[in-house]
C-alpha positions in Angstrom: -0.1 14.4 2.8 -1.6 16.4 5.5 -0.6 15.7 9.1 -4.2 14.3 10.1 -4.0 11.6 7.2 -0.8 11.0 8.1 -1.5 9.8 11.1 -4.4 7.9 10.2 -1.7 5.6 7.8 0.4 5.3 10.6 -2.2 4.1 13.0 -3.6 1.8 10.8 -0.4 0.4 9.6 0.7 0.1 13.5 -2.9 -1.9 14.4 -2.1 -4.2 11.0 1.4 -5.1 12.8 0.2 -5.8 15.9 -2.8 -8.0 14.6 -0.4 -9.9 12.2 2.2 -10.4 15.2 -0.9 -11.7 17.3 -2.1 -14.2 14.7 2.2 -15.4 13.9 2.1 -15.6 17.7 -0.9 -18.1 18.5 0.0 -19.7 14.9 3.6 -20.8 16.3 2.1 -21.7 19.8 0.2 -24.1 18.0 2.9 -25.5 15.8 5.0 -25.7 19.2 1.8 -27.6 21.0 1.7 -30.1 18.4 5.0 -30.5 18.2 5.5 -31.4 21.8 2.2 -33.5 22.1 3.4 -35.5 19.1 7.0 -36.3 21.0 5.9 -36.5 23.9 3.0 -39.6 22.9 5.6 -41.2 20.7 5.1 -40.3 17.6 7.4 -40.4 14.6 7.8 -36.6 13.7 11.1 -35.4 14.1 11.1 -32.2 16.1 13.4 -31.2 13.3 10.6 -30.4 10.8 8.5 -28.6 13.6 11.4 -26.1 14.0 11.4 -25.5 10.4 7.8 -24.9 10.4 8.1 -22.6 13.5 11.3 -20.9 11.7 9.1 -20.6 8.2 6.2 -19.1 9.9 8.0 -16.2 11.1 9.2 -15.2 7.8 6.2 -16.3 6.3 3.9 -13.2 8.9 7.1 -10.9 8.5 6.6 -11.6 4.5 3.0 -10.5 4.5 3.7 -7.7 6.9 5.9 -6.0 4.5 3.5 -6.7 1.7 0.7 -4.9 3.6 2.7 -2.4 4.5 4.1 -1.5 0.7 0.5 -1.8 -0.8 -0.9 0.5 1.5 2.1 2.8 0.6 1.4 2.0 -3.6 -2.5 2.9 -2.8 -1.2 6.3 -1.4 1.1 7.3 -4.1 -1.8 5.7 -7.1 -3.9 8.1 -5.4 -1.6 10.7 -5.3 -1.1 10.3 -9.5 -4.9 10.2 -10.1 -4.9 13.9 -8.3 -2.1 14.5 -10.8 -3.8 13.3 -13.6 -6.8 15.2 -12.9 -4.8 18.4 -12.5 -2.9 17.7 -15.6 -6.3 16.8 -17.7 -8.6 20.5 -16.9 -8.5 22.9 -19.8 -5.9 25.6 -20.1 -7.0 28.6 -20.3 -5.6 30.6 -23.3 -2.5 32.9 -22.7 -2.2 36.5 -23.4 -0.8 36.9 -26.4 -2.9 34.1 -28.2 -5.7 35.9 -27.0 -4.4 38.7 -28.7 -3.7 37.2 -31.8 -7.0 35.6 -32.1 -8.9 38.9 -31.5 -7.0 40.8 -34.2 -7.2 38.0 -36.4 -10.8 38.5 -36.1 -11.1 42.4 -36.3 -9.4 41.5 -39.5 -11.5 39.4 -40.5 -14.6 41.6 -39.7 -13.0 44.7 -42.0 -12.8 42.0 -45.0 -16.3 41.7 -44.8 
């Protein structure tokens, strides 16, 4: 990969993160809003579940940040094997000595006639 597109993955993988840590942030401000509203008016939640939400939110965000992450890397490499393939798939040109072989087994051929 050439150094330009390398930095493009980086760069786009880097702006992914932070918009993923962004969204986890404001999601577990929330859950810690709610949480406190709900105690704090009397209500019947046990602040025992909010921390497990709060706690399964982060690994939920880290979860899809790593999943982002590895299919951008799986697109690059699929993309990678398609060049392959196409490489692997053009016509090869004869070699030498079948060349060679073919043309006298056509001179041949001609002084039959």
């Amino acid at each position: 990969m050439s150094v330009t597109a390398n930095f493009l993955v980086l760069s786009i993988n880097r702006y992914l993160s932070i918009q993923l840590e962004i969204i986890a942030a404001g999601m577990m401000f929330v859950i810690g809003i709610v949480g406190t509203m709900v105690k704090g008016i009397g209500g019947v939640a046990k602040m025992s579940n909010f921390g497990l939400a709060l706690s399964l939110s982060q690994g939920t965000f880290n979860h899809i940040g790593q999943s982002i992450r590895m299919t951008s890397f799986l697109e690059n490499e699929m993309a990678s094997v398609e060049k392959l393939k196409e490489i692997y798939d053009i016509e090869q040109e004869e070699k030498d000595y079948e060349y060679k072989q073919r043309e006298k087994e056509k001179e041949e051929r001609e002084e039959k006639e």
